[in-house]
BAVEX-316638 format. One record per residue (C-alpha): residue in three letters; x, y, z. Coordinates in steps of 0.25 Angstrom, whole numbers, plus 5000, padded with zeros to 4 digits. Layout:
BAVEX-316638
+------+------+------+------+
! type !    u !    v !    w !
+------+------+------+------+
!  ala !    X !    Y !    Z !
...
+------+------+------+------+
***
This chain:
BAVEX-316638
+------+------+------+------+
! type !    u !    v !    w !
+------+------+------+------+
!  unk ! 5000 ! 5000 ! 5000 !
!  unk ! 5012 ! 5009 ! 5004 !
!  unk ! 5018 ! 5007 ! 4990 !
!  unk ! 5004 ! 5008 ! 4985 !
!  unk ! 5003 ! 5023 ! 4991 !
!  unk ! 5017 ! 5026 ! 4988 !
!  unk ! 5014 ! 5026 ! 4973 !
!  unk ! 5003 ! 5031 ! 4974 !
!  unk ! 5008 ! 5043 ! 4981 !
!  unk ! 5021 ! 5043 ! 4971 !
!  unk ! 5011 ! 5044 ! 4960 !
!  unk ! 5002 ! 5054 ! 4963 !
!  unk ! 5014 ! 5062 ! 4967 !
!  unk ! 5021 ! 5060 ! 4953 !
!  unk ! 5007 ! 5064 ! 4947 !
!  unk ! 5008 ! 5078 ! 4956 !
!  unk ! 5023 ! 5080 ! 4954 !
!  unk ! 5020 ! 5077 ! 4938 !
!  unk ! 5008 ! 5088 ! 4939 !
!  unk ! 5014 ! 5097 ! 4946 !
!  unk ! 5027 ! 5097 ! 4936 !
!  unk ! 5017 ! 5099 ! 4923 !
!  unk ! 5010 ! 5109 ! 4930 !
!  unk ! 5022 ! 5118 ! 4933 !
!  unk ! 5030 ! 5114 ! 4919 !
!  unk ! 5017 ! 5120 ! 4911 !
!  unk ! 5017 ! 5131 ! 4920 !
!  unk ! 5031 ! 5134 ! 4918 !
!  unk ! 5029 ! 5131 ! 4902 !
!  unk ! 5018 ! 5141 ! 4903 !
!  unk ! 5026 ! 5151 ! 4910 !
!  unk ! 5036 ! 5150 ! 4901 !
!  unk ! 5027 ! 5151 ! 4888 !
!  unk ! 5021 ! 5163 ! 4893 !
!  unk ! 5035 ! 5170 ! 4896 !
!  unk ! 5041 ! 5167 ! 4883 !
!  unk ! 5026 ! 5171 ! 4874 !
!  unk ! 5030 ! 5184 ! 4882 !
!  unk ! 5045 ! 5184 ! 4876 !
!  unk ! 5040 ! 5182 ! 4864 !
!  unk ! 5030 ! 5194 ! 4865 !
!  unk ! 5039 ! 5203 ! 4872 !
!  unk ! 5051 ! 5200 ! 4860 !
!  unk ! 5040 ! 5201 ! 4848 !
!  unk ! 5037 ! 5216 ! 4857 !
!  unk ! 5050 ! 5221 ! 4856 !
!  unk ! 5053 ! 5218 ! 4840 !
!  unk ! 5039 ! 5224 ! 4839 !
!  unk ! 5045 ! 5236 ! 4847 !
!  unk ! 5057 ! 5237 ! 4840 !
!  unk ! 5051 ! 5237 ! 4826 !
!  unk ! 5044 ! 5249 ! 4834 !
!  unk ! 5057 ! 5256 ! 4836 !
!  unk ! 5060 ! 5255 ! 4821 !
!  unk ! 5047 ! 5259 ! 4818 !
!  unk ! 5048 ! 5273 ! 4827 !
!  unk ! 5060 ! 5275 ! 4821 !
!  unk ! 5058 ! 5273 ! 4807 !
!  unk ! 5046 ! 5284 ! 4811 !
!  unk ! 5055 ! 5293 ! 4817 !
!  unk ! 5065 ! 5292 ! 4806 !
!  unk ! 5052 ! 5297 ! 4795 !
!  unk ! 5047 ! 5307 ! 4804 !
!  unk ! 5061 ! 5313 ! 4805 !
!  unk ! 5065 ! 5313 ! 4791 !
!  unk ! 5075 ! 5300 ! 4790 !
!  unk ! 5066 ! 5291 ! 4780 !
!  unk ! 5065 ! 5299 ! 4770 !
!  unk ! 5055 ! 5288 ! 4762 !
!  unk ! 5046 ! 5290 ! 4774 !
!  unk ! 5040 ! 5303 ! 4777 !
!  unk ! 5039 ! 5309 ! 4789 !
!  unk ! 5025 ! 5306 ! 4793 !
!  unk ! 5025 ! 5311 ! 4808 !
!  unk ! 5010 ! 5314 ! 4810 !
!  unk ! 5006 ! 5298 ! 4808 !
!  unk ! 5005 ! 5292 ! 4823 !
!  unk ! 5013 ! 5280 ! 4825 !
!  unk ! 5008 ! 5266 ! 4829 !
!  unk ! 5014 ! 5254 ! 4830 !
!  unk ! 5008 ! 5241 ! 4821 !
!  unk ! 5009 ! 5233 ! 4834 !
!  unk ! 5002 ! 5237 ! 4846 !
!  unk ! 5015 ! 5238 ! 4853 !
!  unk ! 5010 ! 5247 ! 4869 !
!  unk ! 5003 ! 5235 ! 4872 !
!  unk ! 5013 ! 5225 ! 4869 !
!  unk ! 5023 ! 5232 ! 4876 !
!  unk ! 5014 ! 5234 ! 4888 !
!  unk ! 5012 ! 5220 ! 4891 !
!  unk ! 5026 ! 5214 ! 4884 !
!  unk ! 5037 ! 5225 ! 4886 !
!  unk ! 5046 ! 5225 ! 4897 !
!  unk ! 5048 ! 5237 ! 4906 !
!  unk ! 5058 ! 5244 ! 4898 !
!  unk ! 5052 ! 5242 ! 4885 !
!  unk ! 5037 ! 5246 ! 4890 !
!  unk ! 5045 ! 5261 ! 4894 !
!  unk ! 5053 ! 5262 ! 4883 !
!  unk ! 5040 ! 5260 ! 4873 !
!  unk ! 5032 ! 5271 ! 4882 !
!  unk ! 5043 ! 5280 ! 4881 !
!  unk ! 5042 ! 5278 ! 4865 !
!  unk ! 5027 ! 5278 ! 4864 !
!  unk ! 5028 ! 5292 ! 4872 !
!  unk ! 5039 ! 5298 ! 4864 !
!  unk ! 5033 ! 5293 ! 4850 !
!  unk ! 5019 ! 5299 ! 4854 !
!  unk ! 5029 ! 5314 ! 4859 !
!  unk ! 5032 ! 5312 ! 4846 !
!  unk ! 5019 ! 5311 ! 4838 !
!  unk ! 5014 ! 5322 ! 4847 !
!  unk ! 5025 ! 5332 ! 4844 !
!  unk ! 5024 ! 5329 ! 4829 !
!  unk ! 5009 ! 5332 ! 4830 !
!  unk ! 5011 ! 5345 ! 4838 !
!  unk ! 5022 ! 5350 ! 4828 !
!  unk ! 5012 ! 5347 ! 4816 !
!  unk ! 5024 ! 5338 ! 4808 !
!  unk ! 5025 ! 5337 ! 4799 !
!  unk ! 5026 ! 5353 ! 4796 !
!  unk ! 5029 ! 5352 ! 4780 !
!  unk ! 5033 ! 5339 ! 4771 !
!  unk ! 5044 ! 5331 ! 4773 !
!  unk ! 5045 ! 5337 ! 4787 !
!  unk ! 5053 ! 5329 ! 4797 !
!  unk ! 5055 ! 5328 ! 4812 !
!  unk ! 5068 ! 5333 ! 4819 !
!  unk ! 5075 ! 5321 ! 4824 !
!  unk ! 5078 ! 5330 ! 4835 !
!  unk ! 5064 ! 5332 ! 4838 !
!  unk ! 5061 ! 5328 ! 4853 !
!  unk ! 5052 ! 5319 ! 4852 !
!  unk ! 5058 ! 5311 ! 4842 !
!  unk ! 5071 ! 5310 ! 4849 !
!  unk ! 5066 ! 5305 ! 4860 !
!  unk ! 5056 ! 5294 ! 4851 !
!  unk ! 5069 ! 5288 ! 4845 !
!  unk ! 5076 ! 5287 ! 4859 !
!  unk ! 5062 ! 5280 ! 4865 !
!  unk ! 5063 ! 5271 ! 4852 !
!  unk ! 5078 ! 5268 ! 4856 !
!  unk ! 5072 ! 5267 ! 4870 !
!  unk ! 5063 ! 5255 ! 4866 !
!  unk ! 5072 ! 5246 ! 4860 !
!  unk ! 5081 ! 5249 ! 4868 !
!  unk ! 5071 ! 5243 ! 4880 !
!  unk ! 5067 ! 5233 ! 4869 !
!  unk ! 5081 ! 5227 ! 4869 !
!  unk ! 5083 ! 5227 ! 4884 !
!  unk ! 5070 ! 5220 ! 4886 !
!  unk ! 5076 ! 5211 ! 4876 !
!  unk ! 5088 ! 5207 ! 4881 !
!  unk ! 5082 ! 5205 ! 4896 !
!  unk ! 5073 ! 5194 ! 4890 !
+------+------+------+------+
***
């Protein structure tokens, strides 16, 4: 009878144990899947901030005259094809969530000084590239992938 309960016992045990140990291995695979969906998220984020970047800058460049088979177009508003504020809300790190509300802010100084001065005042005008407003969009811009690659290279 001792043997009988032994076994008994032993098996029951070994049926807990074995549970338990799927239990916690698909929570830890679960874990693990959420984190690297995140990764994958928060990388296909930054390439879509980065292609940002170049995008403001190409934009800066034809508003001050530097593309030459682009006109200056300074009065059209500027919006990204990806919804990028909400993204960066829920995906960013820190850093990078800062530095792309230091740019949004700088980028709309820069439409609402362009409105108030009424550019442009005659064809083929451009904007001064020491203008305030758009030294300080191209320093957020450098700003942003700067936090982009620090994000980055933490992982």
């Amino acid at each position: 009878m001792k043997e009988f309960l032994a076994a008994l016992v032993g098996s029951i045990a070994g049926g807990v144990f074995a549970l338990i140990g799927s239990f916690l291995a698909s929570r830890w695979q679960a874990q693990h899947q959420r984190s690297n969906l995140l990764h994958e998220a928060r990388i296909a984020l930054y390439v879509d901030l980065m292609a940002e970047c170049r995008r403001q800058d190409v934009r800066l460049d034809s508003l001050c005259g530097f593309d030459e088979d682009e006109p200056a177009r300074p009065r059209e508003t500027y919006r990204p094809t990806v919804p990028l504020a909400a993204r960066v809300e829920l995906l960013a790190l820190p850093a990078t969530r800062v530095a792309w509300e230091a740019l949004a802010e700088a980028d709309d100084r820069l439409v609402w000084a362009i409105d108030e001065g009424g550019y442009p005042r005659y064809e083929g005008e451009s904007l001064s590239v020491n203008m305030p407003e758009v030294v300080a969009l191209r320093r957020r811009v450098e700003g942003l992938r700067e936090a982009v690659r620090r994000d980055l290279s933490r992982g």
